[in-house]
C-alpha positions in Angstrom: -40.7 -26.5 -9.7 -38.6 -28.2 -7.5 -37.4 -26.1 -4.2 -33.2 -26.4 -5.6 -31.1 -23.9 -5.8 -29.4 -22.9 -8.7 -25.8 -21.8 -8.5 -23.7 -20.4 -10.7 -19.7 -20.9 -10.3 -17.7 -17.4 -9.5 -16.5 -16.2 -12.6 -12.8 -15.9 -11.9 -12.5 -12.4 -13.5 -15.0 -9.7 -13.5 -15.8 -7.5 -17.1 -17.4 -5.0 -18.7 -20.8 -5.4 -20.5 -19.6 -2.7 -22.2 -17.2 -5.0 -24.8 -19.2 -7.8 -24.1 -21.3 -7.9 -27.5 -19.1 -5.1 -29.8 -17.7 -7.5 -32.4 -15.4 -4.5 -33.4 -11.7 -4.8 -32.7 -11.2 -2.6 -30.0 -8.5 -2.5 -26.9 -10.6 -1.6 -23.8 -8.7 0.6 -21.7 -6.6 -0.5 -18.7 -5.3 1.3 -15.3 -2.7 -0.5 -14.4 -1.7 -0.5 -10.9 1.9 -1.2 -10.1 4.4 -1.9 -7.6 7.6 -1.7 -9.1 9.2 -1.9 -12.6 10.3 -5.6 -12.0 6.8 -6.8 -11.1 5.0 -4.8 -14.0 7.2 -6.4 -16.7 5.7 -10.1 -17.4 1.9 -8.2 -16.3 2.4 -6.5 -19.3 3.6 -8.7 -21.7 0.5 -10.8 -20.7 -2.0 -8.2 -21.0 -0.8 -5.5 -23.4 -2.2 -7.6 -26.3 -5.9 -7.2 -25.2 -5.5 -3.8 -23.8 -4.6 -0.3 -24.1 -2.8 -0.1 -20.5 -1.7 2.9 -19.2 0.7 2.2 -16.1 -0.6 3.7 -12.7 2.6 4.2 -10.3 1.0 4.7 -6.5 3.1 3.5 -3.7 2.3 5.8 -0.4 3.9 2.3 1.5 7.5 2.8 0.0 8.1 5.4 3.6 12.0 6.0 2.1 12.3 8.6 -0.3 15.2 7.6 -1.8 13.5 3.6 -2.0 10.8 5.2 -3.8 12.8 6.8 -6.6 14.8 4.0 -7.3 11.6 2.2 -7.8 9.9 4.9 -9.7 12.8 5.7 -12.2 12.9 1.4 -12.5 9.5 1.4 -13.9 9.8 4.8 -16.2 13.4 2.7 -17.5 11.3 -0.1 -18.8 8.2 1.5 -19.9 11.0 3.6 -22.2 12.8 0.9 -23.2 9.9 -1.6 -24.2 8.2 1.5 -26.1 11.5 1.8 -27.9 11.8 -1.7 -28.6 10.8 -2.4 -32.2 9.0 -6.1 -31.0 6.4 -3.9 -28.4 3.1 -5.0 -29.0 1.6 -1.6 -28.0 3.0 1.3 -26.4 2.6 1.9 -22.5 1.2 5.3 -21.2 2.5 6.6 -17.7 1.0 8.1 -14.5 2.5 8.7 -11.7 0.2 8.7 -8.2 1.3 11.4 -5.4 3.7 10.5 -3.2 2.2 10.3 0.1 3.7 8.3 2.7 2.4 10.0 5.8 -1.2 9.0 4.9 0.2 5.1 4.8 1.6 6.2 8.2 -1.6 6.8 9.6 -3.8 4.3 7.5 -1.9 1.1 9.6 -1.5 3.2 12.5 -1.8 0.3 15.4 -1.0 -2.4 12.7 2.8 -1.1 12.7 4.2 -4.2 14.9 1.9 -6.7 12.9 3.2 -9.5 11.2 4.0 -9.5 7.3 1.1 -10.4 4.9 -1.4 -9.4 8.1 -4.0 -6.8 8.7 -1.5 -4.1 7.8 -1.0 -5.3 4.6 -4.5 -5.7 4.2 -5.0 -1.9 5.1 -2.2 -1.2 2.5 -3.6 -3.6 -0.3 -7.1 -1.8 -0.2 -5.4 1.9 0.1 -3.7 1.5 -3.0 -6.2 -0.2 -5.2 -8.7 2.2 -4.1 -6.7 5.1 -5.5 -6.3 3.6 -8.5 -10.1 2.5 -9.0 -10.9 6.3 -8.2 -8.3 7.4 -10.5 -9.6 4.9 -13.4 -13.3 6.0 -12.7 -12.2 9.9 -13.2 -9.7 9.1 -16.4 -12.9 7.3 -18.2 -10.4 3.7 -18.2 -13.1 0.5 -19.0 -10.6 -1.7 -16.4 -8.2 -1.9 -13.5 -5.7 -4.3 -11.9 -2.5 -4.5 -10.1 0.9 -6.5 -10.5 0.9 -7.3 -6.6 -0.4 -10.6 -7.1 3.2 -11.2 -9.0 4.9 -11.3 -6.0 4.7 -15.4 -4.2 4.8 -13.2 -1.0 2.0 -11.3 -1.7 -1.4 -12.9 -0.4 -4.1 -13.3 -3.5 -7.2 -14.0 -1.8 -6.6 -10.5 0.0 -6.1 -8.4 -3.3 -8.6 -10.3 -4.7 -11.5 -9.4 -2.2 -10.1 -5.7 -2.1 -10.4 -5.7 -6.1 -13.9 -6.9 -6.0 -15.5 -4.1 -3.4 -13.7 -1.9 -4.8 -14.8 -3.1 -8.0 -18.2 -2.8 -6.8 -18.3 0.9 -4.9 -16.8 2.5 -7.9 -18.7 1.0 -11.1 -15.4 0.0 -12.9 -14.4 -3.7 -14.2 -11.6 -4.9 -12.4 -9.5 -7.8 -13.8 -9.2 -10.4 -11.1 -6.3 -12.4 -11.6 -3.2 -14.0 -10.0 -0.1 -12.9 -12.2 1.9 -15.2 -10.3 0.5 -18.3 -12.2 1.9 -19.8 -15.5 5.3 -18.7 -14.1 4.3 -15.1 -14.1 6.8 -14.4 -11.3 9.6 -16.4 -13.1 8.8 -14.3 -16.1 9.6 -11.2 -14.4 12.7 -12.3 -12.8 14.1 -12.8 -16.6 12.5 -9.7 -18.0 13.6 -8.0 -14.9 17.2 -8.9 -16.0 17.2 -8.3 -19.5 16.4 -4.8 -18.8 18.8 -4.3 -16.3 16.0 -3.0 -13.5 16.6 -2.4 -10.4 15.1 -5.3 -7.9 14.0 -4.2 -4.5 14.6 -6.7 -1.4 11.7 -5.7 0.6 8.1 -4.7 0.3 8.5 -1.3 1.1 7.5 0.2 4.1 9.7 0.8 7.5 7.8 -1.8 9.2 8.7 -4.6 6.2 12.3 -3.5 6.0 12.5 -4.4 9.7 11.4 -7.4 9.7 13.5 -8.4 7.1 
C-alpha cells in the first residue's frame, strides 16, 4: 500500500442521509432564511420544486423599525401573492423570527465603525443563520439556507463557512449554495418587479445606512 493520500473533492452542498436512499417521492423540509421579499423571490422559484419551504423572516440587523416593516410586509406581499397564483409550484409557509435589534447592537459591539462586508458582517451573518439552524432543529425541518448569497454585495465564502459550523453544531443539513449564480440576482430583480415589492437601498443596519 503505497503511503498517498486519498482526497476526496468538497462536496459543494451538504445533505441529509436521511433522503439519500428513500426512492419515494417526498419533498424534504426546508427553513428558509431570508432577508427581504426581493431577495427570497428567484430562491424560491429555484428551490420550491424539491422542497417543502417554509420561509424564516429574522432580521435583528434591520435597527429602524419602520425599515423593518417595510421589509417584513414585502415578503408576507409575495408569499400571498405567489400562493395565490394559479402557476405556484407549492405553497410557502411563514415564520416570522423576533424582532430584536438591541441584541445585533451588542453582538458587533466594537465592529460598529468597520468596513462593509468585514468582521461585523461576519458577526451578523453567523447570528442570523444560527437562529435559524436552532429554529430548524426545534420545528423537526430536514434543511436550512438563506437568500443572502443573492445579494453580489454579500460575501459567499463567509455565509458559506458560517452555514457549515453551524451546520455541524446543530445536526441539521444545510444547503450550501450561491443564489447569485445562473443570474439568480437578475432573477429577482424582475420577479421583484412583477410583484411590485418594495426594494431596500441598503443592508440594514445604522452602521450600513451610513456608509452609504
Amino acid at each position: 500500500m503505497s503511503g498517498e493520500q486519498i482526497t476526496e473533492s468538497p462536496k459543494s452542498e451538504y445533505s441529509s442521509p436521511k433522503f439519500e436512499y428513500n426512492t419515494e417521492i417526498v419533498k424534504p423540509s426546508l427553513l428558509l432564511h431570508s432577508c427581504c421579499g426581493p431577495c427570497s423571490t428567484s430562491v424560491i422559484e429555484e428551490m420550491i420544486p424539491s422542497y417543502d419551504i417554509t420561509v424564516y423572516f429574522y432580521n435583528p440587523n434591520i435597527t429602524d423599525r419602520a425599515e423593518y416593516e417595510k421589509r417584513l410586509e414585502s415578503q408576507k406581499k409575495f408569499i400571498d401573492d405567489y400562493n395565490g397564483s394559479s402557476n405556484r409550484k407549492g405553497t410557502i409557509a411563514f415564520i416570522e423570527g423576533a424582532y430584536e435589534p438591541e441584541l445585533f447592537i451588542d453582538e458587533v459591539k466594537g465592529f460598529e465603525s468597520g468596513p462593509e462586508g468585514g468582521a461585523r458582517c461576519r458577526k451578523c451573518f453567523y447570528m442570523r443563520l444560527e437562529k435559524t439552524a436552532a429554529a430548524a432543529s426545534m420545528g423537526g425541518y430536514d434543511f436550512f439556507t438563506t437568500t443572502l448569497t443573492v445579494s453580489p454585495h454579500k460575501n459567499y465564502r463567509l455565509i458559506s463557512e458560517a452555514g457549515r459550523e453551524i451546520c455541524a453544531r446543530y445536526r441539521i443539513g444545510f444547503i450550501d449554495r450561491d443564489y447569485k449564480k445562473n443570474n439568480g440576482y437578475l432573477r429577482s430583480l424582475e420577479l421583484s418587479k412583477r410583484y411590485s415589492l418594495y426594494r431596500q437601498s441598503y443592508c440594514g443596519c445604522a452602521f450600513s445606512k451610513a456608509e452609504k
